[in-house]
KOLMIPA-190746 format. One record per residue (C-alpha): residue in three letters; x negated, z negated, y. Coordinates in steps of 0.1 Angstrom, whole numbers, padded with zeros to 4 digits, always signed. Layout:
BEGIN
alaXZY/...
! end
This chain:
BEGIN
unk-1032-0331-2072/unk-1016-0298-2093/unk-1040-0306-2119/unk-1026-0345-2125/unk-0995-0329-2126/unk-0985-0337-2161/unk-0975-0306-2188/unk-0944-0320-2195/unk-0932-0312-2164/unk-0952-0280-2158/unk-0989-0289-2153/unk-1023-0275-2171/unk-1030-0295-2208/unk-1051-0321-2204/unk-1070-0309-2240/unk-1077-0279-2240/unk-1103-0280-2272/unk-1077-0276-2298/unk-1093-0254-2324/unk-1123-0282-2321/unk-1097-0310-2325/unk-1086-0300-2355/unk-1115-0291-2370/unk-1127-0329-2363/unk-1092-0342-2376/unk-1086-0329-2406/unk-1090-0349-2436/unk-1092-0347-2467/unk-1121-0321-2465/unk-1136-0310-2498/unk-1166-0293-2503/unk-1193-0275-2526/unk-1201-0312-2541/unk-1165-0318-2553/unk-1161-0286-2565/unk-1191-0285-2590/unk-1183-0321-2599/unk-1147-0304-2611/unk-1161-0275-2628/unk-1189-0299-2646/unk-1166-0321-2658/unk-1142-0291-2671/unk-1170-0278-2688/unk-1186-0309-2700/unk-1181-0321-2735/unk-1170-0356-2729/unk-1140-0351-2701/unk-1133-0382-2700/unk-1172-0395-2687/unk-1163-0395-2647/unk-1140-0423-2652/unk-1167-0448-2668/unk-1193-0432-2641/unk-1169-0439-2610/unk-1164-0475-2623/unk-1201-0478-2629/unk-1206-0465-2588/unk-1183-0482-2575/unk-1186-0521-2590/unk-1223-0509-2581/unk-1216-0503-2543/unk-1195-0536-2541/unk-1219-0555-2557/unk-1192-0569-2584/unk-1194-0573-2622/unk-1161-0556-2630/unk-1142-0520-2617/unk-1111-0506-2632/unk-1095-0471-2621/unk-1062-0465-2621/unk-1038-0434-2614/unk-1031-0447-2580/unk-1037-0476-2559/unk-0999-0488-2563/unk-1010-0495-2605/unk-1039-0513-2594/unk-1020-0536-2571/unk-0996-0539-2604/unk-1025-0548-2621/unk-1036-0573-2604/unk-1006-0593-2594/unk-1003-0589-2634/unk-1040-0603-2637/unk-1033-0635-2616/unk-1001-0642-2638/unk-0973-0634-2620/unk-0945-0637-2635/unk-0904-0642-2630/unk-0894-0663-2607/unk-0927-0667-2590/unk-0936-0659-2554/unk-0962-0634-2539/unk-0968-0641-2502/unk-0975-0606-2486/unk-0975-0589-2454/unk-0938-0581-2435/unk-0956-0552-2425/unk-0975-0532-2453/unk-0964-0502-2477/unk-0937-0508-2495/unk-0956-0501-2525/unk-0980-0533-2523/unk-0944-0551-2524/unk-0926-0530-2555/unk-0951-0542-2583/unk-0939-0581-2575/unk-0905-0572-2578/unk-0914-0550-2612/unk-0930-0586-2626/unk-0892-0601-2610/unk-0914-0621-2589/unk-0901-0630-2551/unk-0917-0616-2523/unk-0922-0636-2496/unk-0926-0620-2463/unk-0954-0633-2437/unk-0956-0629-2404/unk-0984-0607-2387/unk-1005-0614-2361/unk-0996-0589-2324/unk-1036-0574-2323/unk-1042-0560-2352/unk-1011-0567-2377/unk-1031-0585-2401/unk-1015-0618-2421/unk-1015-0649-2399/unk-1030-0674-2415/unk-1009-0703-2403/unk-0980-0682-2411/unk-0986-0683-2446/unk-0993-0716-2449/unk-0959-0721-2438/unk-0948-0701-2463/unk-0964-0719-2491/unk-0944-0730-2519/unk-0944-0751-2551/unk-0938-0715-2570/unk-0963-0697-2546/unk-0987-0675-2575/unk-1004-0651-2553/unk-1016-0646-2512/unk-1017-0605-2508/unk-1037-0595-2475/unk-1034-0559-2462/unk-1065-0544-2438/unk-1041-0528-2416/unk-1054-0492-2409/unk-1089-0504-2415/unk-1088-0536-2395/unk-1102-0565-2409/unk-1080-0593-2417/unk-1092-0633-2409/unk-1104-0641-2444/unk-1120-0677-2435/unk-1090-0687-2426/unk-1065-0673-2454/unk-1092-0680-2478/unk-1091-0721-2467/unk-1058-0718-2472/unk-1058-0704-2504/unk-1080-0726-2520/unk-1069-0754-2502/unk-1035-0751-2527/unk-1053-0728-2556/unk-1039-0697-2552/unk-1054-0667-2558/unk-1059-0638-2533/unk-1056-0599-2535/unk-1071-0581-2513/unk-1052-0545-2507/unk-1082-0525-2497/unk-1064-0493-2490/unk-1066-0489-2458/unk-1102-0500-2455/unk-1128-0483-2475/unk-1161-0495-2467/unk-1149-0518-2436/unk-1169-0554-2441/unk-1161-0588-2428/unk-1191-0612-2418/unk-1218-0587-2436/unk-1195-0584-2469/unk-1178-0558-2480/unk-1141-0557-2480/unk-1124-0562-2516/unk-1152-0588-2526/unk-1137-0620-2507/unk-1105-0625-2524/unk-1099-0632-2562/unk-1091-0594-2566/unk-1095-0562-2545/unk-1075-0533-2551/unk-1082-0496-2531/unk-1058-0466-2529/unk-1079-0433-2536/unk-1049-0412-2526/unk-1055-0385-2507/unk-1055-0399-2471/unk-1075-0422-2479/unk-1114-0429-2467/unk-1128-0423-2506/unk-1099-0401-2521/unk-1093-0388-2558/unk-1064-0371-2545/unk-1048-0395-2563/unk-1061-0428-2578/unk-1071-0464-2576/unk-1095-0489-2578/unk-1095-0524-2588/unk-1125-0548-2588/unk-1129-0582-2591/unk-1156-0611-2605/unk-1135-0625-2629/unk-1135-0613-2667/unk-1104-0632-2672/unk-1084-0609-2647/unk-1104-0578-2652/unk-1091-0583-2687/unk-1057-0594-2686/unk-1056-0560-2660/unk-1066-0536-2691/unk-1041-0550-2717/unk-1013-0542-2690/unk-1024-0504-2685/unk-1054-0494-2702/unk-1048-0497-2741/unk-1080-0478-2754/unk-1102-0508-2734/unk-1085-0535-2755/unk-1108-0533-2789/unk-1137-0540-2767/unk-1129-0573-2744/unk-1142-0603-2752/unk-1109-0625-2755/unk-1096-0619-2793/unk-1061-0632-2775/unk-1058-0603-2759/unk-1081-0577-2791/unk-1053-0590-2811/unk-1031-0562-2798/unk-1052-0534-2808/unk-1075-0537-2838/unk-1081-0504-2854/unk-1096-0515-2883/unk-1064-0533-2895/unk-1030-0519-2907/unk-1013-0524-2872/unk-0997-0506-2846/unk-1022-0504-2813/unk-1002-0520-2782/unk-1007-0528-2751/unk-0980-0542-2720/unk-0964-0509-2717/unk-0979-0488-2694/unk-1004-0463-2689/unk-1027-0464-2655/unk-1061-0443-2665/unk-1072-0423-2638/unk-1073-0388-2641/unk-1109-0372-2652/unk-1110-0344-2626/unk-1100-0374-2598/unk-1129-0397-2609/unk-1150-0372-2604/unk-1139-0357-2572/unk-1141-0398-2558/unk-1177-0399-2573/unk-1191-0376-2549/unk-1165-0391-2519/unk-1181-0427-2521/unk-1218-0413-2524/unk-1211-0403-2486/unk-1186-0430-2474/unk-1212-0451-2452/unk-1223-0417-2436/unk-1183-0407-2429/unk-1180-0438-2419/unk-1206-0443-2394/unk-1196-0405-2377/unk-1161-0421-2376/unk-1174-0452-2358/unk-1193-0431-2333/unk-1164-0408-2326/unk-1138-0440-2323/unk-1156-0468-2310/unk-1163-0444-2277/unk-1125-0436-2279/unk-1117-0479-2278/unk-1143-0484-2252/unk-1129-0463-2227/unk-1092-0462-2234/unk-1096-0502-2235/unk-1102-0501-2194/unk-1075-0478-2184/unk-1046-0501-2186/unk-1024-0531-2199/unk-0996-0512-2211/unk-1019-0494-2236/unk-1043-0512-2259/unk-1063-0490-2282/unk-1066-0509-2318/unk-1085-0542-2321/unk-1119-0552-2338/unk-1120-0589-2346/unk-1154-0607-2343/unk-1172-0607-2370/unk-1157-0574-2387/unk-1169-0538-2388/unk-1135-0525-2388/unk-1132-0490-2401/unk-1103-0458-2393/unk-1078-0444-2413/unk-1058-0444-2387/unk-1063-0448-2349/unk-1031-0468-2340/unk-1030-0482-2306/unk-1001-0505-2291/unk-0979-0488-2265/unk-0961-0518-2240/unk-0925-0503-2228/unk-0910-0532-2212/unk-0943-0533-2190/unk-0946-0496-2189/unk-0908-0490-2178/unk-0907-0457-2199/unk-0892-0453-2233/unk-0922-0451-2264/unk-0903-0419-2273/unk-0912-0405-2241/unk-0948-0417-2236/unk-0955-0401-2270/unk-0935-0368-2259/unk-0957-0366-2224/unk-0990-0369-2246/unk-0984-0347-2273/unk-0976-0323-2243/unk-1009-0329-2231/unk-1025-0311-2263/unk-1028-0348-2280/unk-1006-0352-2315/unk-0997-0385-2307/unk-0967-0400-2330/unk-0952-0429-2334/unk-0976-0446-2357/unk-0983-0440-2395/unk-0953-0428-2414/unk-0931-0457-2435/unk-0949-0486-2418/unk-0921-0513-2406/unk-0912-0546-2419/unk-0906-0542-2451/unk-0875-0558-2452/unk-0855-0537-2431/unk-0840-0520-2463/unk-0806-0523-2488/unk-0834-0532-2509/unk-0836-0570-2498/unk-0803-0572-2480/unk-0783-0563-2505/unk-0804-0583-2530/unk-0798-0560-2560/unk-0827-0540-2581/unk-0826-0546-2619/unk-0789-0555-2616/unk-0768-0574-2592/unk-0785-0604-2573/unk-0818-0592-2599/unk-0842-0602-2591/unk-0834-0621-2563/unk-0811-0647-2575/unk-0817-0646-2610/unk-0812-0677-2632/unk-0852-0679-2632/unk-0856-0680-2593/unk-0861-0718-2579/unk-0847-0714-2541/unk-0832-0686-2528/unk-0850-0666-2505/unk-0835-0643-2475/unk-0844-0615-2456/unk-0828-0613-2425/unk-0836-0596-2394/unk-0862-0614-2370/unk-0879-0631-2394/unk-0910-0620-2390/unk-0910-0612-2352/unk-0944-0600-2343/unk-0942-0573-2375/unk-0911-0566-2357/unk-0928-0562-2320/unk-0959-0545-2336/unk-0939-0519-2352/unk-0917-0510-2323/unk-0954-0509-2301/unk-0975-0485-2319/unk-0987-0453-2306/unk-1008-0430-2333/unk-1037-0407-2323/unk-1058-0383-2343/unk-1088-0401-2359/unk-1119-0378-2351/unk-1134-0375-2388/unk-1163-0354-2379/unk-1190-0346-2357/unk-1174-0336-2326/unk-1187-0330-2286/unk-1186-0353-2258/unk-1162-0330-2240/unk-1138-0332-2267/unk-1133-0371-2268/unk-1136-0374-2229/unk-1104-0349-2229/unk-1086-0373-2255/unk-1091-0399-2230/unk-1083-0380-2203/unk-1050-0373-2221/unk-1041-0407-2220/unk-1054-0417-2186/unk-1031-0383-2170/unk-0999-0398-2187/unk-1006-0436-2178/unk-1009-0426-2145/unk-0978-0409-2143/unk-0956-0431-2158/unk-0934-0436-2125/unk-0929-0399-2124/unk-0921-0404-2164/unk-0891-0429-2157/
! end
């Protein structure tokens, strides 16, 4: 048929609603709400109230005791590996495939990462992988919600506890997603959210840590937040910045308040995650239903029993060595199609794939890595964790549809797919 005739190779676009398209894709979209919160804040006289009124909402929404904002989600993962006592030469088991950034803080606190191994659905930590990669020096489990996919906290959690080690949850990816009725971020020891601009609930910058535990919501503020310290309840910790004597306030060196005009921008975001959310769902669930039954070399993303996964990305799995036709090329053929497909969100491989960990050098040669302080040496080498590996060379990224949108529209974006899946032999 001329009209299966794909526009790579000369044929009519399979979507043809592009204005439409990226109306429903674009995100971050402020609006009137945002904009008065800004301007009642600037002309408020207490600047600074957003930030206690954003902590307030959002403990409020997770149903925990404790919320502490930060600048950016990167300082509340610091925070928190802080919180738990990391500390040199300790381990933090993490995900091979994850930001870099959840990975930096550990090597900040010249703690060893330890790199776990995924599992090929949905990327999240296998749990049988990290108890493999337990250790006597082990200090911390971190668990990533891969683009809003919910990872298998029964499981990590057994482990966890089985050895007492705490877990942080990196919630950035997952605003609002929930695992067996609970809200991600509440399962672990500690959740931490990114509020950066991409994100689900964005300050344009700014983070989010939460947590049950006084203990760690305290040991968090004497790393970052000085002004807190006078009022916590441990004097080991008020000892460091007692007005009312002749001392110099301190805290642990650093500085992570969240900006005013950020707190209040999130305010208003979180007030309308659930309904964001649930348009998200609508738009993306249809997309997974029918993309799910077109064929095996192309799986849209996975939502584990159990879970109400949500979508900051839409990142599907793209099989060449079934397909016979190079990723490159499938994504070329669909983008030609009208569909911005790419190759998957930017910066996300195994982490280890850097000079970073194999040339084992940060602070100062072999630092931290093979410091005096570090128990067993620990390698990075390529292929150790295979399924990161195979996940990262799979994925296939298409627009997440944030808005209301028409039927037409997401049939088309299925169509798009169908049209080039159907043509791979005329793609080889």
């Amino acid at each position: 048929m001329a009209s299966d005739k794909l526009a790579l190779l000369g044929g009519p676009k399979a979507v043809t609603r592009q204005e439409e398209l990226k109306a429903a894709a674009r995100w971050p979209l402020f609006g009137e709400e945002e904009k008065r919160a800004v301007r009642e804040t600037l002309e408020g006289g207490n600047v600074y109230a957003p930030i206690a009124e954003l902590e307030r909402d959002f403990a409020a929404y997770h149903g925990v005791r404790f919320a502490l904002a930060h600048n950016n989600g990167t300082s509340s993962i610091h925070s928190a590996y802080f919180a738990v006592g990391v500390g040199p030469g300790d381990e933090v088991i993490t995900s091979a495939y994850t930001w870099h950034l959840q990975v930096a803080p550990i090597l900040a606190l010249h703690a060893i990462p330890v790199f776990c191994d995924v599992d090929p659905k949905a990327a999240c930590l296998d749990p049988a992988d990290i108890e493999r990669k337990i250790s006597l020096r082990t200090k911390a489990i971190a668990v990533l919600h891969p683009y809003g996919a919910v990872a298998p906290m029964d499981e990590i959690l057994a482990v966890a506890r089985r050895y007492g080690i705490p877990v942080i949850e990196d919630c950035s990816h997952a605003h609002a997603a929930t695992y067996r009725g609970r809200k991600v971020g509440t399962l672990g020891d500690i959740g931490c959210f990114s509020l950066q601009a991409s994100k689900l609930i964005t300050a344009i910058e700014g983070g989010m840590l939460i947590t049950d535990r006084e203990e760690y919501y305290e040991r968090a503020c004497v790393l970052g937040h000085y002004e807190r310290i006078p009022q916590l309840k441990s004097e080991q910790y008020r000892k460091y910045h007692q007005p009312e004597r002749e001392q110099a306030p301190s805290c642990f060196g650093f500085k992570y308040r969240i900006h005013p005009l950020a707190a209040a921008i999130a305010r208003v975001q979180l007030r309308h995650v659930d309904e964001w959310t649930a348009i998200r769902r609508r738009n993306m669930g249809y997309l997974t239903e029918r993309l799910r039954e077109l064929s095996a070399v192309f799986e849209p993303p996975y939502e584990a029993s159990g879970t109400e996964r949500v979508w900051l990305n839409y990142i599907c799995q793209y099989h060449e060595e079934r397909a016979g036709v190079p990723r490159e090329r499938f994504i070329e053929a669909l983008r030609a199609e009208g569909l911005p497909a790419t190759g998957g969100r930017t910066g996300y491989l195994p982490v280890y794939w850097n000079p970073l960990y194999e040339e084992r050098s940060m602070w100062a040669e072999g630092y931290p890595f093979d410091a005096s302080y570090v128990s067993r040496k620990i390698t990075y080498q390529r292929g150790l964790c295979p399924e990161a590996e195979r996940f990262w060379r799979r994925t296939v990224g298409l627009p997440v549809l944030h808005w209301e949108c028409s039927q037409e529209l997401r049939d088309e974006i299925v169509a798009a797919v169908a049209k080039v899946l159907r043509n791979l032999e005329v793609l080889k």
